[in-house]
mmCIF file of the N, C-alpha and C atoms, coordinates in Angstrom:
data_MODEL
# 
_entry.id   MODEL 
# 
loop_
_atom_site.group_PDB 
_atom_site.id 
_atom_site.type_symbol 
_atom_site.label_atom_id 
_atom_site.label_alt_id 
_atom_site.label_comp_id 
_atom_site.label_asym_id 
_atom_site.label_entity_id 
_atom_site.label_seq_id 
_atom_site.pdbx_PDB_ins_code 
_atom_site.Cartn_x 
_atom_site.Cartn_y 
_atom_site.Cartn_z 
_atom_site.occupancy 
_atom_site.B_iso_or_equiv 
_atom_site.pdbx_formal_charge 
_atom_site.auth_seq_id 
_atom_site.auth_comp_id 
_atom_site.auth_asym_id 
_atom_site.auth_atom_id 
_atom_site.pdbx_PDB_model_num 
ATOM 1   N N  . UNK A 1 1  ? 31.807 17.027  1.163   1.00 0.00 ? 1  UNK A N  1 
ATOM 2   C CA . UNK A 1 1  ? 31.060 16.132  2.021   1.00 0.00 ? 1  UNK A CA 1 
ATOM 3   C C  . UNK A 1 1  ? 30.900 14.784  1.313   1.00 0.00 ? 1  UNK A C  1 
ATOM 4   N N  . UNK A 1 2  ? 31.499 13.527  1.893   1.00 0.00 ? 2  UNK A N  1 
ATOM 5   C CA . UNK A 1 2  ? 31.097 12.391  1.705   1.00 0.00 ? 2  UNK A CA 1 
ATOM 6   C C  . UNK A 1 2  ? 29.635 11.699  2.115   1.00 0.00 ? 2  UNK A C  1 
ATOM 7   N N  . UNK A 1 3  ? 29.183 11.267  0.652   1.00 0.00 ? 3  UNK A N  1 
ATOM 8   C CA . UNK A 1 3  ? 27.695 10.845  0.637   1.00 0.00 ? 3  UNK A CA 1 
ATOM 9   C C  . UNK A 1 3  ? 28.007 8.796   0.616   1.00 0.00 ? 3  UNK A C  1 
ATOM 10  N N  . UNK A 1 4  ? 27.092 8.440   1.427   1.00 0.00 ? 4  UNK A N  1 
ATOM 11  C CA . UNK A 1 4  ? 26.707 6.454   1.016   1.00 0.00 ? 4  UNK A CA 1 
ATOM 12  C C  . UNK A 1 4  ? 25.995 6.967   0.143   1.00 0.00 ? 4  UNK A C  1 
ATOM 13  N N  . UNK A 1 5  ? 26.157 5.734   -0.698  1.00 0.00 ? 5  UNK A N  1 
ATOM 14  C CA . UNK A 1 5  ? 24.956 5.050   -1.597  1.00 0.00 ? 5  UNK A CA 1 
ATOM 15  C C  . UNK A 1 5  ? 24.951 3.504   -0.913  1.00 0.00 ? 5  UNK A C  1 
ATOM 16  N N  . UNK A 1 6  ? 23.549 3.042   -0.820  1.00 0.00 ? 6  UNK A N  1 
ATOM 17  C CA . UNK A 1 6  ? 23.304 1.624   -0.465  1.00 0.00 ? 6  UNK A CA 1 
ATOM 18  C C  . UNK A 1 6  ? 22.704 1.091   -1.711  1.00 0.00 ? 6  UNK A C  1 
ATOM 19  N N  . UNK A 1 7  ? 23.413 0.121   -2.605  1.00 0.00 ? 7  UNK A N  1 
ATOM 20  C CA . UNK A 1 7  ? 23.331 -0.412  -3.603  1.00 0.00 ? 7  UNK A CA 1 
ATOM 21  C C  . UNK A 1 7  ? 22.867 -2.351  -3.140  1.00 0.00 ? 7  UNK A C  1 
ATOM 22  N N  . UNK A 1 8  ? 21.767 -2.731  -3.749  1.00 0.00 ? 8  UNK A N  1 
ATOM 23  C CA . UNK A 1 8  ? 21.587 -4.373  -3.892  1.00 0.00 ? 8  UNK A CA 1 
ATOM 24  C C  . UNK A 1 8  ? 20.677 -4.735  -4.392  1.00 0.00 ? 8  UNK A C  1 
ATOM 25  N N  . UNK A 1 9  ? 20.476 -6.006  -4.386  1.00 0.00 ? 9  UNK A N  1 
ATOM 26  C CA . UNK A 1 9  ? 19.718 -6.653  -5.598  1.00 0.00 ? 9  UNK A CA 1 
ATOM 27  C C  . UNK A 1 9  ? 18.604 -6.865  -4.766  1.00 0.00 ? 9  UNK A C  1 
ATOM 28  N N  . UNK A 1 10 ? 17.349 -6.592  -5.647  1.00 0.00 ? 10 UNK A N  1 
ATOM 29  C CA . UNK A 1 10 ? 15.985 -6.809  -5.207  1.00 0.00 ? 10 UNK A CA 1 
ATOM 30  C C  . UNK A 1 10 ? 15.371 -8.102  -5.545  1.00 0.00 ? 10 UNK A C  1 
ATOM 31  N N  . UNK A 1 11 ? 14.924 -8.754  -3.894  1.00 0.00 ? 11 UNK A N  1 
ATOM 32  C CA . UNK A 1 11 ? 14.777 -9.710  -3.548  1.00 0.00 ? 11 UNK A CA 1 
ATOM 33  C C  . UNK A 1 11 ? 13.253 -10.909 -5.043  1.00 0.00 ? 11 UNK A C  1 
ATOM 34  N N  . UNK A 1 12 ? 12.690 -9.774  -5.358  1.00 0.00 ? 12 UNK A N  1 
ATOM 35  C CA . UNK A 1 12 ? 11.378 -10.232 -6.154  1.00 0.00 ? 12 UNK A CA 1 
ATOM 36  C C  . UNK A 1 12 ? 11.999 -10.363 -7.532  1.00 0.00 ? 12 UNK A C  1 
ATOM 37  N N  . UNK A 1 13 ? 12.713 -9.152  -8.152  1.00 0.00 ? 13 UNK A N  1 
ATOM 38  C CA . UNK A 1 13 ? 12.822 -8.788  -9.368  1.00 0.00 ? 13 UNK A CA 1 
ATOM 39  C C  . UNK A 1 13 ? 14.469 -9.485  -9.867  1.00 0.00 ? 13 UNK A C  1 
ATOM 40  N N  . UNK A 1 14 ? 15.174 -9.806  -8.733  1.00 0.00 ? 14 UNK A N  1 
ATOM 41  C CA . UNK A 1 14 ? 16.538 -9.950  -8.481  1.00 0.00 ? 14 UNK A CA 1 
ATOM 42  C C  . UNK A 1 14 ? 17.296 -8.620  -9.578  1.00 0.00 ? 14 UNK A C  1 
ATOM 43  N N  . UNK A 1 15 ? 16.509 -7.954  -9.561  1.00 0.00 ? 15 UNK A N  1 
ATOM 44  C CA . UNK A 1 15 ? 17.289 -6.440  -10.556 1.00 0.00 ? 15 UNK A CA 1 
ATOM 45  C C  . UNK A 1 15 ? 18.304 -5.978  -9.725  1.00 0.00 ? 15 UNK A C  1 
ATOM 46  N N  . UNK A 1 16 ? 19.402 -5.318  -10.282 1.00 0.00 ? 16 UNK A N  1 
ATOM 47  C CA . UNK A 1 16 ? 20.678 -4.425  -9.295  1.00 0.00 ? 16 UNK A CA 1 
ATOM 48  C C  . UNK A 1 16 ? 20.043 -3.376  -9.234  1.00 0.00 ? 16 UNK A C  1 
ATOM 49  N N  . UNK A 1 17 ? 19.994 -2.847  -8.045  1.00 0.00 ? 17 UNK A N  1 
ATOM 50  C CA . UNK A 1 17 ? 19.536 -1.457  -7.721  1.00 0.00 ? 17 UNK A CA 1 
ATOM 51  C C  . UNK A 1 17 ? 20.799 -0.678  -7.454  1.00 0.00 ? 17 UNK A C  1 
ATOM 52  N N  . UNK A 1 18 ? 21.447 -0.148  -8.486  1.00 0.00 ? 18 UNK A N  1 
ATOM 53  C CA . UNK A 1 18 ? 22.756 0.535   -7.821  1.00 0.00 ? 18 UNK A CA 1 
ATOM 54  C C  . UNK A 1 18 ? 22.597 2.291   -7.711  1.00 0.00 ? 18 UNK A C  1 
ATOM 55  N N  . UNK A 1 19 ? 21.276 2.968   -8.153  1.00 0.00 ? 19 UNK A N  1 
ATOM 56  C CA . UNK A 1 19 ? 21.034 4.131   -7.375  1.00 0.00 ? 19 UNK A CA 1 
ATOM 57  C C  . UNK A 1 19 ? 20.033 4.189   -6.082  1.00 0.00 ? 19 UNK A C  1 
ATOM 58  N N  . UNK A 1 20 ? 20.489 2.733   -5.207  1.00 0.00 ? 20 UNK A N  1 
ATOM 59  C CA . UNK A 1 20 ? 19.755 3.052   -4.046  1.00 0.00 ? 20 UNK A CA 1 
ATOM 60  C C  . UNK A 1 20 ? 19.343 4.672   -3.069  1.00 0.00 ? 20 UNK A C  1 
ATOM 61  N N  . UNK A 1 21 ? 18.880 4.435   -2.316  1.00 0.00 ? 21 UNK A N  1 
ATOM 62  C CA . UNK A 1 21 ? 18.957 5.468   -1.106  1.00 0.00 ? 21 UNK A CA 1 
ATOM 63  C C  . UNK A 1 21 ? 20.258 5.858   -0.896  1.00 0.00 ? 21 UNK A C  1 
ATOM 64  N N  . UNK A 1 22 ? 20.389 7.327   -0.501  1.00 0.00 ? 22 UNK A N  1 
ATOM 65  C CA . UNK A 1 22 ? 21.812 8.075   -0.265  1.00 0.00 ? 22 UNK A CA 1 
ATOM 66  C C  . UNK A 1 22 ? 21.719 8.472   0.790   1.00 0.00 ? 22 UNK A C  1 
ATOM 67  N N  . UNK A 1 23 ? 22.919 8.758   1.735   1.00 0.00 ? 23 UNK A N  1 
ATOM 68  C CA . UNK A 1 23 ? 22.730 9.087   3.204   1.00 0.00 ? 23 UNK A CA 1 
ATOM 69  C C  . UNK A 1 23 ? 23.884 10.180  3.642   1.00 0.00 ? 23 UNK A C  1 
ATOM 70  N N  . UNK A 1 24 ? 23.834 10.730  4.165   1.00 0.00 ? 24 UNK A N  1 
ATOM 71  C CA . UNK A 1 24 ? 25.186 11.643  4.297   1.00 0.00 ? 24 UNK A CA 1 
ATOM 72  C C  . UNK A 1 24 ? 26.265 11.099  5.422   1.00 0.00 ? 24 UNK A C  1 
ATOM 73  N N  . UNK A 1 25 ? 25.814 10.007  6.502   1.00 0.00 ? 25 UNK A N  1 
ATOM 74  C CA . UNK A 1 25 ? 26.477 9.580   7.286   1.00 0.00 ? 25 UNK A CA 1 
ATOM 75  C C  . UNK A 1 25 ? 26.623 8.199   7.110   1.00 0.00 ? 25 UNK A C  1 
ATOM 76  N N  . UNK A 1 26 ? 28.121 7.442   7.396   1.00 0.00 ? 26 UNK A N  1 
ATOM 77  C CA . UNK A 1 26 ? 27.390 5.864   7.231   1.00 0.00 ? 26 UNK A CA 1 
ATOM 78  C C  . UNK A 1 26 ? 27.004 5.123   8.077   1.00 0.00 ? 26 UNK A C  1 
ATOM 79  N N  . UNK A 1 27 ? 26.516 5.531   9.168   1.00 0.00 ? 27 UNK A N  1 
ATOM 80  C CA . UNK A 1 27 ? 25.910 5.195   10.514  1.00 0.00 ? 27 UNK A CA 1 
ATOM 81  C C  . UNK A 1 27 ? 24.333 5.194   9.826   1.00 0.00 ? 27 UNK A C  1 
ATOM 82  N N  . UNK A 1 28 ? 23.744 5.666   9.185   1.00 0.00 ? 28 UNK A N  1 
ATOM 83  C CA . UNK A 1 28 ? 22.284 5.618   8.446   1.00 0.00 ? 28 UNK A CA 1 
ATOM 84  C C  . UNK A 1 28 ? 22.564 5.099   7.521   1.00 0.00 ? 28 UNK A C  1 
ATOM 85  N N  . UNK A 1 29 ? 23.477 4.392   6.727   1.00 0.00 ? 29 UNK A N  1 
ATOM 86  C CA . UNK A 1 29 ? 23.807 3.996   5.738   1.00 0.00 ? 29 UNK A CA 1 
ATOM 87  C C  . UNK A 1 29 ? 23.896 2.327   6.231   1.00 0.00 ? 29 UNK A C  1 
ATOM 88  N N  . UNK A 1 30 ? 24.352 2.383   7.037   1.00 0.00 ? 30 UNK A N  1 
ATOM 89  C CA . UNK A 1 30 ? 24.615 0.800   7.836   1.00 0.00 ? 30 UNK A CA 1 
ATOM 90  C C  . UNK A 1 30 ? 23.037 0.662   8.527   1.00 0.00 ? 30 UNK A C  1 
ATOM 91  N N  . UNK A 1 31 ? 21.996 1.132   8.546   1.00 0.00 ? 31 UNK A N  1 
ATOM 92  C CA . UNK A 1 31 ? 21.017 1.024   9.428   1.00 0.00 ? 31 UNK A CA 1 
ATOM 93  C C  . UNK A 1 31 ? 20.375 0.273   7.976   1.00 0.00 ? 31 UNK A C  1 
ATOM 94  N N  . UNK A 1 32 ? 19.991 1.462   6.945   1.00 0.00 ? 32 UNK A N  1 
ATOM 95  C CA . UNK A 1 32 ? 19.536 0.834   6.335   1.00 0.00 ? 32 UNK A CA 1 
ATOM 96  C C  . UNK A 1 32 ? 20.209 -0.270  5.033   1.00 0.00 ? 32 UNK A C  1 
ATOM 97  N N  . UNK A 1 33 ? 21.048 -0.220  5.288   1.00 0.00 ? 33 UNK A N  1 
ATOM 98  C CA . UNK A 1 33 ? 21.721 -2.217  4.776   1.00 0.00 ? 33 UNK A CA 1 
ATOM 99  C C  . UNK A 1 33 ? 20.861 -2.933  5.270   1.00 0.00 ? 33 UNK A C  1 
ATOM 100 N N  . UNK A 1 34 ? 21.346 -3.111  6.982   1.00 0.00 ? 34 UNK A N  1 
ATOM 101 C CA . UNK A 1 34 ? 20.695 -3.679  7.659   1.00 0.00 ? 34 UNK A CA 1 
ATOM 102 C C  . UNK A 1 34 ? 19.142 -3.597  7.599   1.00 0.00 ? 34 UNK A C  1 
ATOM 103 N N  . UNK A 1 35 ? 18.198 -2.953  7.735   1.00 0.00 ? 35 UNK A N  1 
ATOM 104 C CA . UNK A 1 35 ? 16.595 -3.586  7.243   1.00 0.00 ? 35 UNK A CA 1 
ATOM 105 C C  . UNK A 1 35 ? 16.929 -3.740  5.963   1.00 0.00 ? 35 UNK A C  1 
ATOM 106 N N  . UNK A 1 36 ? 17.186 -3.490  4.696   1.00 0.00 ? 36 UNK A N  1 
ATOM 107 C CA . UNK A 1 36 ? 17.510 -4.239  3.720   1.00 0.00 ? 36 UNK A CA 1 
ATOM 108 C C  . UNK A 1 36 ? 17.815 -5.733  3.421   1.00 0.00 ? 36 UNK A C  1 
ATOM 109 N N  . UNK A 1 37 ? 18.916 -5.945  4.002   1.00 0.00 ? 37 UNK A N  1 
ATOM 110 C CA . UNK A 1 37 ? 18.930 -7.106  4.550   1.00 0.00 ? 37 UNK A CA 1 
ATOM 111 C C  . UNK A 1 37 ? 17.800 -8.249  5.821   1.00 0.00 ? 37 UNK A C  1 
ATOM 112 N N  . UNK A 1 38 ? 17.431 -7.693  6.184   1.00 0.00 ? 38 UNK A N  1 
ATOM 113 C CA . UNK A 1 38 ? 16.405 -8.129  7.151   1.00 0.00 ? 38 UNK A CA 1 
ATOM 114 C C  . UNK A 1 38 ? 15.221 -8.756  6.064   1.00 0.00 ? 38 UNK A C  1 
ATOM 115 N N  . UNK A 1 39 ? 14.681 -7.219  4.780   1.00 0.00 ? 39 UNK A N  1 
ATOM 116 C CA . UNK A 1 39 ? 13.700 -7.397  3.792   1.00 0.00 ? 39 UNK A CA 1 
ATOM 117 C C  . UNK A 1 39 ? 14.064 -9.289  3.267   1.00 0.00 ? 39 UNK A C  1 
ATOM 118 N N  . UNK A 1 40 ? 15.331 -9.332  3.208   1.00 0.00 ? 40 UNK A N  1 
ATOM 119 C CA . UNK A 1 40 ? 15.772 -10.225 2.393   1.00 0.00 ? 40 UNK A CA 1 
ATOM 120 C C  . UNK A 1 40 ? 15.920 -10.147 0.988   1.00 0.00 ? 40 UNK A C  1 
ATOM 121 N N  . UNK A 1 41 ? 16.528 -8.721  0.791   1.00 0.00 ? 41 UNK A N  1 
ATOM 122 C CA . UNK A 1 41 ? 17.170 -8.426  -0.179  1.00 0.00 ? 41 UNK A CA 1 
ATOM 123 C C  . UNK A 1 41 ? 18.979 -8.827  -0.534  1.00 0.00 ? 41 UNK A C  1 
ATOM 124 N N  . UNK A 1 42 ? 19.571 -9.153  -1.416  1.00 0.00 ? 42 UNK A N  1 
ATOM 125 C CA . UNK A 1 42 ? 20.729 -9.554  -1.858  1.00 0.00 ? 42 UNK A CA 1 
ATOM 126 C C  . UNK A 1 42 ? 22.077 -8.853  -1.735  1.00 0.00 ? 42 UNK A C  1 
ATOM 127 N N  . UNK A 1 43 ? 23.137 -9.037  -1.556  1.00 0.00 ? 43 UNK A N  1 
ATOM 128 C CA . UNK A 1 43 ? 24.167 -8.640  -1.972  1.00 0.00 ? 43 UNK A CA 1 
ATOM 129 C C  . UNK A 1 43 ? 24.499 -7.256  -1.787  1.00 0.00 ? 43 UNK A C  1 
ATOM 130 N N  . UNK A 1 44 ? 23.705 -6.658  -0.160  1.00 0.00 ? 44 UNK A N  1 
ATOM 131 C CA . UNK A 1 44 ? 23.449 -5.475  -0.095  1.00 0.00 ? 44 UNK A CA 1 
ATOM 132 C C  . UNK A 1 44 ? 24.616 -4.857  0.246   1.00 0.00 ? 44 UNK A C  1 
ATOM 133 N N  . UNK A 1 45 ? 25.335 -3.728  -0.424  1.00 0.00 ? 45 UNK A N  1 
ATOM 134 C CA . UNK A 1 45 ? 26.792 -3.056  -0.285  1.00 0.00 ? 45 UNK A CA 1 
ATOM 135 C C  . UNK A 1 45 ? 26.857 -1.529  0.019   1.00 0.00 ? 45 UNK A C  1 
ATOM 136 N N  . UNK A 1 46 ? 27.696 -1.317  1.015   1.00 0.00 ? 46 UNK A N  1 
ATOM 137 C CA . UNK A 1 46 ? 27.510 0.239   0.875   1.00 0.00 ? 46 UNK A CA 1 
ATOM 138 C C  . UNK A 1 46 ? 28.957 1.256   0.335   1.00 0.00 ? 46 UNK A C  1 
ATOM 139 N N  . UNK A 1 47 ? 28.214 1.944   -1.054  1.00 0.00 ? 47 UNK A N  1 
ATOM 140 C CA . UNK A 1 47 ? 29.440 2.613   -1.556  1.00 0.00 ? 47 UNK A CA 1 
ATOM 141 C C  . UNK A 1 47 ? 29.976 4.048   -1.097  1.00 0.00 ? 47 UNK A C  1 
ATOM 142 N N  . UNK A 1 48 ? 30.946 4.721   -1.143  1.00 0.00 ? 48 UNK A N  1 
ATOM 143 C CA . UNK A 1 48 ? 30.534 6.368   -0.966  1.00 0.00 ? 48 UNK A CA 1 
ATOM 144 C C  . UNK A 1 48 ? 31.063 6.627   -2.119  1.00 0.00 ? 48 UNK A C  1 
ATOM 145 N N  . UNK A 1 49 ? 30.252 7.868   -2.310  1.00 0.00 ? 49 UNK A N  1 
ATOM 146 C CA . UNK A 1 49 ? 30.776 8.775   -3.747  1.00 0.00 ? 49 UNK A CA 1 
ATOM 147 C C  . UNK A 1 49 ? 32.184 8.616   -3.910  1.00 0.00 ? 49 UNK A C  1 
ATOM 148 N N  . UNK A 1 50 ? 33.046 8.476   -3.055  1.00 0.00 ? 50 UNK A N  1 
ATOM 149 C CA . UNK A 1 50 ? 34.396 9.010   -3.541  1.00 0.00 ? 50 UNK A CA 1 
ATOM 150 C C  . UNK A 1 50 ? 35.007 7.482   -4.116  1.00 0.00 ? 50 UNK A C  1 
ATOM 151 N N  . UNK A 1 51 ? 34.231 6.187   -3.278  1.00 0.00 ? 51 UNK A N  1 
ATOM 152 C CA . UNK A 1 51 ? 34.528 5.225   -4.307  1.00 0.00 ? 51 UNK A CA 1 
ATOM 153 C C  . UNK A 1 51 ? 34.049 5.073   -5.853  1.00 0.00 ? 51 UNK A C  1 
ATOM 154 N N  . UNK A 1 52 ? 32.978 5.290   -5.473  1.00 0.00 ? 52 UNK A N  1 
ATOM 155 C CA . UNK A 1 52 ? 32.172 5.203   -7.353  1.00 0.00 ? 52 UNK A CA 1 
ATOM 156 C C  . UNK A 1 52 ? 33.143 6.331   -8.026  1.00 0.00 ? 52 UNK A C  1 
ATOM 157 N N  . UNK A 1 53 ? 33.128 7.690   -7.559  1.00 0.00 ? 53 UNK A N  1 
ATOM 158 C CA . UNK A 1 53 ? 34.553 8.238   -8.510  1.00 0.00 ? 53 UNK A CA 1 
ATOM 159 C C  . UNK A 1 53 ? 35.746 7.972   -8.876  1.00 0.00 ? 53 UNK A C  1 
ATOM 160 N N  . UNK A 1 54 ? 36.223 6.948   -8.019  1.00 0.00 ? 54 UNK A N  1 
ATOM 161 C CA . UNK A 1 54 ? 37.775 5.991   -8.521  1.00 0.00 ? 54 UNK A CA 1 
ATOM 162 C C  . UNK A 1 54 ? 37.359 4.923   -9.090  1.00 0.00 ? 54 UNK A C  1 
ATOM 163 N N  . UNK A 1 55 ? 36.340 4.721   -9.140  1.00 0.00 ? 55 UNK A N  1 
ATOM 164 C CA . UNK A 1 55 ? 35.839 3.190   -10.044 1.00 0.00 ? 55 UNK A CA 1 
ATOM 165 C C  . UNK A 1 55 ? 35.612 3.765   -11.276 1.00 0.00 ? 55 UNK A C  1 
ATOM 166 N N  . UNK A 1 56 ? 35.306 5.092   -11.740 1.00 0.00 ? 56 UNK A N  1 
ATOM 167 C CA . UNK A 1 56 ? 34.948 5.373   -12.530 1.00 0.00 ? 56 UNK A CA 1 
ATOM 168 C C  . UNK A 1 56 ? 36.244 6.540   -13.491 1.00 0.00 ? 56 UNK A C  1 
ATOM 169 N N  . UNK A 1 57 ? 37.507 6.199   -12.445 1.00 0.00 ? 57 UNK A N  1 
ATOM 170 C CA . UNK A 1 57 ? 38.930 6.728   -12.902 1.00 0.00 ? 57 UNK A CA 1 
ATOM 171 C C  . UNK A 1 57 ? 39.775 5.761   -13.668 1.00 0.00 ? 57 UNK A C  1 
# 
């Protein structure tokens, strides 16, 4: 089963948050980008596990 991660930078701290919230679909994964983005948080991206495992090949 393919998992999102929603990874971005926080709007106060400008820190990378790259173990955001995880979602099992990316239809909830795109929802919350989106209020993320709304927050006015940064550079908000959505990964799935199977990318972070070839990034990490």
């Amino acid at each position: 089963m393919i998992s999102f991660i929603v990874q971005y930078t926080d709007k106060s701290t400008l820190e990378r948050i790259f173990d955001g919230p995880i979602f099992q679909s990316e239809e909830e994964a795109l929802l919350k980008k989106e209020e993320l983005e709304e927050q006015g948080h940064l550079d908000v991206i959505i990964e799935s596990d199977n990318d972070i495992q070839l990034d990490r090949e």
